[in-house]
Biopython code that builds the backbone (N, CA, C, O; Angstrom):
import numpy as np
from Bio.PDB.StructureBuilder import StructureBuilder

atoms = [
    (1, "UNK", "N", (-86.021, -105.536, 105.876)),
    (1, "UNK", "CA", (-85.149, -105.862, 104.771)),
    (1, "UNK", "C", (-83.755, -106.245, 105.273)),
    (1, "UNK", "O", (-83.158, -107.236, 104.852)),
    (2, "UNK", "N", (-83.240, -105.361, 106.247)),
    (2, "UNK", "CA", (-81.910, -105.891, 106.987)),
    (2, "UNK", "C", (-82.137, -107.221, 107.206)),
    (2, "UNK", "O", (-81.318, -107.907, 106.595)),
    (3, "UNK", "N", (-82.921, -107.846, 107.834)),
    (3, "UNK", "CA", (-83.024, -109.346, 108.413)),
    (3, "UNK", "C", (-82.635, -110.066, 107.373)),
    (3, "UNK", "O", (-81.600, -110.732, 107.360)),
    (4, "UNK", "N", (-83.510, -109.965, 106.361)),
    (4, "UNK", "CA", (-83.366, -110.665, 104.993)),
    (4, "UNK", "C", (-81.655, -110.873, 104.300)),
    (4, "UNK", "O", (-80.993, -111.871, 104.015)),
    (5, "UNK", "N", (-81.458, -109.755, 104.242)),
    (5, "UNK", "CA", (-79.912, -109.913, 103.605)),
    (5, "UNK", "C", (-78.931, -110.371, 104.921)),
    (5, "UNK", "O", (-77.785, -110.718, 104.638)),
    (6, "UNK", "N", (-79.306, -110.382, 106.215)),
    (6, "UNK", "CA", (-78.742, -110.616, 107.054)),
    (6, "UNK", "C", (-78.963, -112.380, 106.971)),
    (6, "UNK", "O", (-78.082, -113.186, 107.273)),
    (7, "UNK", "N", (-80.078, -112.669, 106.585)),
    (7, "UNK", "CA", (-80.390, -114.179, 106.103)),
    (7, "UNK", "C", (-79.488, -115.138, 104.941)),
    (7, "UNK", "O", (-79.186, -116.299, 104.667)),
    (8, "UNK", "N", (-79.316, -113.715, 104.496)),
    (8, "UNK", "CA", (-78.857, -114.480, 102.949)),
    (8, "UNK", "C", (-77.554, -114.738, 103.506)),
    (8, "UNK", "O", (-77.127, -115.889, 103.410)),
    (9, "UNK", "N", (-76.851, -113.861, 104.072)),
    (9, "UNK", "CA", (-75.252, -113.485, 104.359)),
    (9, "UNK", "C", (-74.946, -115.058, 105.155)),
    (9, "UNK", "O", (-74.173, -115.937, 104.774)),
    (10, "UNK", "N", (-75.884, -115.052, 106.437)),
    (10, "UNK", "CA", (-76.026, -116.517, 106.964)),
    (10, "UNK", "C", (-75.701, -117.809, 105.719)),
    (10, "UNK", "O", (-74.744, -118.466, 105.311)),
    (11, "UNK", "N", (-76.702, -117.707, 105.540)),
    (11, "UNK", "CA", (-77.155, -118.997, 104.717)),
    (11, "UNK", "C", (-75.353, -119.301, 103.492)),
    (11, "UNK", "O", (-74.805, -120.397, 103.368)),
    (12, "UNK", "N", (-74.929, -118.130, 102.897)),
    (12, "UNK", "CA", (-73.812, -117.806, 102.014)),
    (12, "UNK", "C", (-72.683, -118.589, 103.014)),
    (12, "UNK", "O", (-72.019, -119.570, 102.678)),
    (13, "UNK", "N", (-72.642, -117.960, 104.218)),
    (13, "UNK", "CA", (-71.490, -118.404, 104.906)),
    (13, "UNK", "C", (-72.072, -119.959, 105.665)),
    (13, "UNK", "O", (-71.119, -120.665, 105.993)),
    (14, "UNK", "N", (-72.825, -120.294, 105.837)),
    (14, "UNK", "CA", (-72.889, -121.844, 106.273)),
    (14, "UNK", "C", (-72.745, -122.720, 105.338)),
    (14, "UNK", "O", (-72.294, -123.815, 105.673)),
    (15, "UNK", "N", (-73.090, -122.477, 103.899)),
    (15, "UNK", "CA", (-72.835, -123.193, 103.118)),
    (15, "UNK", "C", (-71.408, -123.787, 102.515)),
    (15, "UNK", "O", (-71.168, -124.926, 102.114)),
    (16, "UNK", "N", (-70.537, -122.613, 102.588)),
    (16, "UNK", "CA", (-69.003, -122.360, 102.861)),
    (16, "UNK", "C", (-68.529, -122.857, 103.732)),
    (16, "UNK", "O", (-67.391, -123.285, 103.536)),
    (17, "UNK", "N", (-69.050, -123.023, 104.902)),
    (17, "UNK", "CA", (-68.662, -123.458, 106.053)),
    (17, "UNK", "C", (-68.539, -125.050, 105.392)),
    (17, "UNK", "O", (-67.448, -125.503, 105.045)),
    (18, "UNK", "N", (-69.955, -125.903, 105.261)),
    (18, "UNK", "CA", (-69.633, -127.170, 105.076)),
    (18, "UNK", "C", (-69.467, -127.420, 103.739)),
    (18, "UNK", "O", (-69.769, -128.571, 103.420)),
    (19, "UNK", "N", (-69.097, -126.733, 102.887)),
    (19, "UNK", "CA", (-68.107, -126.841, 101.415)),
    (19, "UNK", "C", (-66.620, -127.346, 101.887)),
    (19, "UNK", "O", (-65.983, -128.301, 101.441)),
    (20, "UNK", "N", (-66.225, -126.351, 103.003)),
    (20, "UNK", "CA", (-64.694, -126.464, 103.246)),
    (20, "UNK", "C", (-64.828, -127.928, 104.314)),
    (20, "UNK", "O", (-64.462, -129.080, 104.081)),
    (21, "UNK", "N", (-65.375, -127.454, 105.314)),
    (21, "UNK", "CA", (-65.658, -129.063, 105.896)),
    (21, "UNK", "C", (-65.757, -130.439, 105.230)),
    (21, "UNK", "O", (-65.525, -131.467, 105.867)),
    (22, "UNK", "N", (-66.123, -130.441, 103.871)),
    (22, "UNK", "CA", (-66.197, -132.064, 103.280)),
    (22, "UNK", "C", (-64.783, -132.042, 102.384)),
    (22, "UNK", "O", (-64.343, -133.074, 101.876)),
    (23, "UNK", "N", (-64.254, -131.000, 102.278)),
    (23, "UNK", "CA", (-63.148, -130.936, 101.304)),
    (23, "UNK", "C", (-61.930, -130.470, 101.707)),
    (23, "UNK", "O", (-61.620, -129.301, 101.479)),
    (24, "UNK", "N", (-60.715, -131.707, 102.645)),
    (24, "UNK", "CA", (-59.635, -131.675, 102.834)),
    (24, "UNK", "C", (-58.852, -131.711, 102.100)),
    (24, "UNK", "O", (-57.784, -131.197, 102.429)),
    (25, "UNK", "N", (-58.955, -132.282, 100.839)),
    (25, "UNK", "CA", (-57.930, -133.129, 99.898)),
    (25, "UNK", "C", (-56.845, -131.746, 99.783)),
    (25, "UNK", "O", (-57.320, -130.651, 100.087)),
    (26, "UNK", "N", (-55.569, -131.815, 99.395)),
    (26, "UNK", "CA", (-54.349, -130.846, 99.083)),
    (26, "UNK", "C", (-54.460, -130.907, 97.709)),
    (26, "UNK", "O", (-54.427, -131.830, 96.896)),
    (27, "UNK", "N", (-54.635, -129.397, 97.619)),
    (27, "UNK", "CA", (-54.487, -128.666, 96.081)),
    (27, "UNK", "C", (-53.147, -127.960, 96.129)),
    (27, "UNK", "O", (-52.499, -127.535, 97.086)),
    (28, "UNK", "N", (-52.857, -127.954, 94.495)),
    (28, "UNK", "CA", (-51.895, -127.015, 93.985)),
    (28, "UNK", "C", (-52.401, -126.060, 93.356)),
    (28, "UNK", "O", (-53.048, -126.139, 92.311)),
    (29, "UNK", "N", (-52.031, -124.743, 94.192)),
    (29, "UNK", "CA", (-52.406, -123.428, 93.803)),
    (29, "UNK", "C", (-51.308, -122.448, 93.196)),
    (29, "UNK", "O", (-50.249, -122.241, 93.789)),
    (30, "UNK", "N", (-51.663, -121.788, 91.836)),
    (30, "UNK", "CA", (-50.517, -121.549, 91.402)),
    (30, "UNK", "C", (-50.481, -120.005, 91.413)),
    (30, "UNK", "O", (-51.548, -119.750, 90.855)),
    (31, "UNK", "N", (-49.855, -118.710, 91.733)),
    (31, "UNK", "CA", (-50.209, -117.751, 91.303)),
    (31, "UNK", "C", (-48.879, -117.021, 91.282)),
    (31, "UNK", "O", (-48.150, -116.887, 92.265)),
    (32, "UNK", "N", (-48.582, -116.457, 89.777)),
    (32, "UNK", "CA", (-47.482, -115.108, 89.777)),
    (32, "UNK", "C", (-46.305, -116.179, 89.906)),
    (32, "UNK", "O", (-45.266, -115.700, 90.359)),
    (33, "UNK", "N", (-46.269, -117.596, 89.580)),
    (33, "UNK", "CA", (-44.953, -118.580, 89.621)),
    (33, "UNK", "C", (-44.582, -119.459, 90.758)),
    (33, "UNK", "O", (-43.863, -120.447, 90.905)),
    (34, "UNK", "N", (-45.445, -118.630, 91.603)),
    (34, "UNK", "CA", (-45.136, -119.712, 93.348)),
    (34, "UNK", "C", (-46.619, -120.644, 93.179)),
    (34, "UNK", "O", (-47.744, -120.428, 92.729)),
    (35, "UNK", "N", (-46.166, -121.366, 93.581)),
    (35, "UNK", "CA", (-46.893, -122.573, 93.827)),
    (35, "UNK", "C", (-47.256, -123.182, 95.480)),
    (35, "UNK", "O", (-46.434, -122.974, 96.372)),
    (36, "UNK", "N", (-48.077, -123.660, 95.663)),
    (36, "UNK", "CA", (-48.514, -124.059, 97.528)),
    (36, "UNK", "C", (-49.477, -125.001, 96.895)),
    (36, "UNK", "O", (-50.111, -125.085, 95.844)),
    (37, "UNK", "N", (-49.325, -125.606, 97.886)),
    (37, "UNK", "CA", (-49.754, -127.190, 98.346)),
    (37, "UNK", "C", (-50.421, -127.074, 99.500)),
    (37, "UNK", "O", (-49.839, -127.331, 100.554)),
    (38, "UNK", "N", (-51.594, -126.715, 99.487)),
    (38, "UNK", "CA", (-52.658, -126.338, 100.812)),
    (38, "UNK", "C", (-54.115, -127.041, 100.566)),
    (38, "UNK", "O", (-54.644, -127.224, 99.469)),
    (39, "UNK", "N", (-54.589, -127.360, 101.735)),
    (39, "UNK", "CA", (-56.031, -127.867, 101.757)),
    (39, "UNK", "C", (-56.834, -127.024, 101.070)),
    (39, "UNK", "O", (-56.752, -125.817, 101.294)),
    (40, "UNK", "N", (-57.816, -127.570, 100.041)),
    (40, "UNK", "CA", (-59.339, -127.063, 99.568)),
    (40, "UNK", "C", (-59.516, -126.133, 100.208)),
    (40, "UNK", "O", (-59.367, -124.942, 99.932)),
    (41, "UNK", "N", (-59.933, -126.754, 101.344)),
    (41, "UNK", "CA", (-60.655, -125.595, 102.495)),
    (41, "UNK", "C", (-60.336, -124.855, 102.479)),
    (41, "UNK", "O", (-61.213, -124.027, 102.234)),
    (42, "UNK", "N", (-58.902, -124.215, 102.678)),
    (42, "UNK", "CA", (-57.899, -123.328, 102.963)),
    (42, "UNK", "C", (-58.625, -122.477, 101.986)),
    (42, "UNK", "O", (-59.240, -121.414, 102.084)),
    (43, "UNK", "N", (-58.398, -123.159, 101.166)),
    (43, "UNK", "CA", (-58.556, -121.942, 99.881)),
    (43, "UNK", "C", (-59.924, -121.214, 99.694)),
    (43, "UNK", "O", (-60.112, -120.055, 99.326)),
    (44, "UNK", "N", (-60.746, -122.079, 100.003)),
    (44, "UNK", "CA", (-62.099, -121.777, 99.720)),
    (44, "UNK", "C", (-62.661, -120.646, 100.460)),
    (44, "UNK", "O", (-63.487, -119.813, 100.088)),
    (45, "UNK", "N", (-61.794, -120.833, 102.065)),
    (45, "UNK", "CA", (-62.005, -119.816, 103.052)),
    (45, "UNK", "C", (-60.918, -118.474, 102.367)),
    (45, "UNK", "O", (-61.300, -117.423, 101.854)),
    (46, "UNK", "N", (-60.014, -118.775, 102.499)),
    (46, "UNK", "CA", (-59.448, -117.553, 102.413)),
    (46, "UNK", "C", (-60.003, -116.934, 100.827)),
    (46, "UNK", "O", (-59.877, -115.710, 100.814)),
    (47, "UNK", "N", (-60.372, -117.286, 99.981)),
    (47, "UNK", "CA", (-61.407, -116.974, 98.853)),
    (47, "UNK", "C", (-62.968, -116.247, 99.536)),
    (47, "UNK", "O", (-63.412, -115.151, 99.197)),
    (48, "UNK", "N", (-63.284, -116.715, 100.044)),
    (48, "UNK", "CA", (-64.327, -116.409, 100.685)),
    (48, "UNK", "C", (-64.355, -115.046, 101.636)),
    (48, "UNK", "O", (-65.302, -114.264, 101.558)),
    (49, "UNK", "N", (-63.459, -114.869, 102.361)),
    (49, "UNK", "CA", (-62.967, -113.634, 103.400)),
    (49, "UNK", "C", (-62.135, -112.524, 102.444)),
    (49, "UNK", "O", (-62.119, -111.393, 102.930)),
    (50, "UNK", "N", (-61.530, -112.661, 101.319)),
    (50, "UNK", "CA", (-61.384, -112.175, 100.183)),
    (50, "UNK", "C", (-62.867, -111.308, 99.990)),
    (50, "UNK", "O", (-63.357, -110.335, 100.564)),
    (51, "UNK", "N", (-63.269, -112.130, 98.953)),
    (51, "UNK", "CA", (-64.356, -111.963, 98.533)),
    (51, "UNK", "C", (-65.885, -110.576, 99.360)),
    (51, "UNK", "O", (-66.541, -109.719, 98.768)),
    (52, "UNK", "N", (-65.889, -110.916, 100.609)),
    (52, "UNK", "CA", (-66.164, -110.257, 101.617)),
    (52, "UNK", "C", (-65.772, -109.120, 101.614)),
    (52, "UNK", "O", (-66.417, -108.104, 101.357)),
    (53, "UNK", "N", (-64.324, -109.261, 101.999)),
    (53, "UNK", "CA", (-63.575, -107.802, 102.941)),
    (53, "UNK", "C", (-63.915, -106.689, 101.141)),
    (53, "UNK", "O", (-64.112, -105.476, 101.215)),
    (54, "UNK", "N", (-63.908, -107.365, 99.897)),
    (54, "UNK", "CA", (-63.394, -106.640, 98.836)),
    (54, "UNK", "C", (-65.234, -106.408, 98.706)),
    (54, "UNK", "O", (-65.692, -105.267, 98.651)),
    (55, "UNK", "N", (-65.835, -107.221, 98.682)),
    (55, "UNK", "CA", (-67.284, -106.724, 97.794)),
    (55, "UNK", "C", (-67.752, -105.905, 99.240)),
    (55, "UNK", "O", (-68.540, -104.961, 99.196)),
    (56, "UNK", "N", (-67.305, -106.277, 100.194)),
    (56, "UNK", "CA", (-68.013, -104.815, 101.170)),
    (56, "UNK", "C", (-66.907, -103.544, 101.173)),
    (56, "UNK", "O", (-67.335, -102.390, 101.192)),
    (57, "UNK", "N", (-66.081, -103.702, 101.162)),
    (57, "UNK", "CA", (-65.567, -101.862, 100.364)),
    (57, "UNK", "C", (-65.866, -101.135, 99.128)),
    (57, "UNK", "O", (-65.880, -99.911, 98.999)),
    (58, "UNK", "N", (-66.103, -102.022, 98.230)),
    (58, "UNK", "CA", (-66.487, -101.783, 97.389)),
    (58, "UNK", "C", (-68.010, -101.450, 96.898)),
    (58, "UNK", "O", (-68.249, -100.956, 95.796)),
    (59, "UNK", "N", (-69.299, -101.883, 98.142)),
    (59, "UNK", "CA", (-70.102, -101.295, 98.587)),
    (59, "UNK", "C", (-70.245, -99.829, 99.031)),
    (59, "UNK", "O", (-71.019, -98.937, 98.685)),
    (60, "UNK", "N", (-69.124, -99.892, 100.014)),
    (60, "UNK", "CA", (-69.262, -98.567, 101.078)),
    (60, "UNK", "C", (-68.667, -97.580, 100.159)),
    (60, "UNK", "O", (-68.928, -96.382, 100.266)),
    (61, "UNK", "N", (-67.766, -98.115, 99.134)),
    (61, "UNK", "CA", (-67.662, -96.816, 97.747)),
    (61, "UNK", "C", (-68.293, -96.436, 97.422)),
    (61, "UNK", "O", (-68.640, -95.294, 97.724)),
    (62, "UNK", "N", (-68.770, -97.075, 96.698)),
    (62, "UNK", "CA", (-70.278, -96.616, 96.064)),
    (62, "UNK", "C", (-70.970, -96.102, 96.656)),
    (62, "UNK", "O", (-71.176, -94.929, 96.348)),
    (63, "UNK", "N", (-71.744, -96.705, 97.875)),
    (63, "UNK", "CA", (-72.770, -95.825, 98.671)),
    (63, "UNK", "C", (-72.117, -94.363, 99.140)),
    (63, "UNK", "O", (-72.838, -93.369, 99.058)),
    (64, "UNK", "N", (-71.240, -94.281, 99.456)),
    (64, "UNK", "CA", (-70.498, -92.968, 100.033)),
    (64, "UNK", "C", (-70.266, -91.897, 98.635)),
    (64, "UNK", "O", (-70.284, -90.666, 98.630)),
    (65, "UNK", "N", (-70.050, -92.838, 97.494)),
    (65, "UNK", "CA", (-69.793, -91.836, 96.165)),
    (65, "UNK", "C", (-71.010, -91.333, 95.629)),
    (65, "UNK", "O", (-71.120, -90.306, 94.959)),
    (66, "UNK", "N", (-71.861, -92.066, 95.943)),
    (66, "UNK", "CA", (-73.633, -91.953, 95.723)),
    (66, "UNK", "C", (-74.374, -91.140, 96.764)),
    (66, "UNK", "O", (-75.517, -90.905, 96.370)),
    (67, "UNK", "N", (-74.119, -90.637, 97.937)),
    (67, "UNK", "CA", (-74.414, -89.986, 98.631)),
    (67, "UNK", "C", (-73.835, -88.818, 98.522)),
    (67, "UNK", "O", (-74.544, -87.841, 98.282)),
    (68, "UNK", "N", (-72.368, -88.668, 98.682)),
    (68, "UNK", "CA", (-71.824, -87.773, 98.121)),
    (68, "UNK", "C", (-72.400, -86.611, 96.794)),
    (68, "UNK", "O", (-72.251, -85.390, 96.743)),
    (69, "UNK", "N", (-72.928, -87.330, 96.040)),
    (69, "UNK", "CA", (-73.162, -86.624, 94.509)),
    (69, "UNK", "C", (-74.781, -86.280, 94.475)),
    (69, "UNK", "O", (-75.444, -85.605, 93.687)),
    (70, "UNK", "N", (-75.062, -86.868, 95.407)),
    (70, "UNK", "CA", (-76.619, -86.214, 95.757)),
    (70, "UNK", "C", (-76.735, -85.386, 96.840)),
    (70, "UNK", "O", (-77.849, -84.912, 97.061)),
    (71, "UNK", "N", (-75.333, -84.965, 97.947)),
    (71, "UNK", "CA", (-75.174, -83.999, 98.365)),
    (71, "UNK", "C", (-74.905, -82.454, 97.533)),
    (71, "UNK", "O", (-75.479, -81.365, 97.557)),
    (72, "UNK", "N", (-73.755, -82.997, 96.830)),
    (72, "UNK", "CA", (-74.059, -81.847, 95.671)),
    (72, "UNK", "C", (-74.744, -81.509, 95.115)),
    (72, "UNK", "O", (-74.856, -80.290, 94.986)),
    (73, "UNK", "N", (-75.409, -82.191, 94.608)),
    (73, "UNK", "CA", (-76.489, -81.833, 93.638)),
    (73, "UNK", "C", (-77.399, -80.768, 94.349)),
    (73, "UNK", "O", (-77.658, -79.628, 93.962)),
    (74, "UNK", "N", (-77.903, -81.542, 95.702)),
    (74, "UNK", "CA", (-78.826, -80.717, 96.424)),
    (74, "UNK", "C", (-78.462, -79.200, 97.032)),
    (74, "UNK", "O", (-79.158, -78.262, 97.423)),
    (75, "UNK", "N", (-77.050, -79.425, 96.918)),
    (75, "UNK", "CA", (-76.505, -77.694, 97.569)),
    (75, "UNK", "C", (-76.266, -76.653, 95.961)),
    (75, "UNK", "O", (-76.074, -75.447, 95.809)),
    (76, "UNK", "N", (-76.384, -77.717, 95.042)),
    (76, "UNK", "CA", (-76.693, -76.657, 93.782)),
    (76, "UNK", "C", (-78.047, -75.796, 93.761)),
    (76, "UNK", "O", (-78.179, -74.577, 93.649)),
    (77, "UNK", "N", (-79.020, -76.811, 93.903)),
    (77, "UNK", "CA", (-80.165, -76.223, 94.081)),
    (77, "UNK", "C", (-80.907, -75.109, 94.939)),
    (77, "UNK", "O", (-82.099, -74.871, 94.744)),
]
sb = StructureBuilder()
sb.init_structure("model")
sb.init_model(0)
sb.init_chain("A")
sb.init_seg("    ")
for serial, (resi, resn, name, xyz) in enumerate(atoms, 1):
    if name == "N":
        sb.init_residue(resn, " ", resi, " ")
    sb.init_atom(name, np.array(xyz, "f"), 0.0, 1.0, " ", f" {name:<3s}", serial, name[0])
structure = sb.get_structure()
């Protein structure tokens, strides 16, 4: 099963890879009043490594809060 999601994770990030690769053009990105003038790509990646660093902590929460509460449980018993 590791391989598999280790497949998917691949496949997620190559596709990203040549998303940002065909798409140089300069966007205006606006957030909180500042404004930047940066490549697609830019964004797409740093969206992407975002995306990552946050949905895998937000994994290891859960699994650790979920392990956690079935530790208890079991020292109730």
């Amino acid at each position: 099963m590791r391989w598999i999601h280790l497949g998917i994770i691949i496949l997620f990030a190559l596709a990203t890879i040549i998303f940002a690769l065909q798409n140089f053009e300069i966007v205006t990105m606006s957030l909180l009043g500042f404004n930047a003038r940066i490549p697609l790509a830019l964004v797409v990646a740093i969206a992407y490594l975002l995306g990552a660093a946050t949905g895998g902590s937000l994994f290891a929460l859960l699994r650790r809060s979920y392990e956690g509460s079935r530790q208890t449980i079991a020292g109730l018993h």
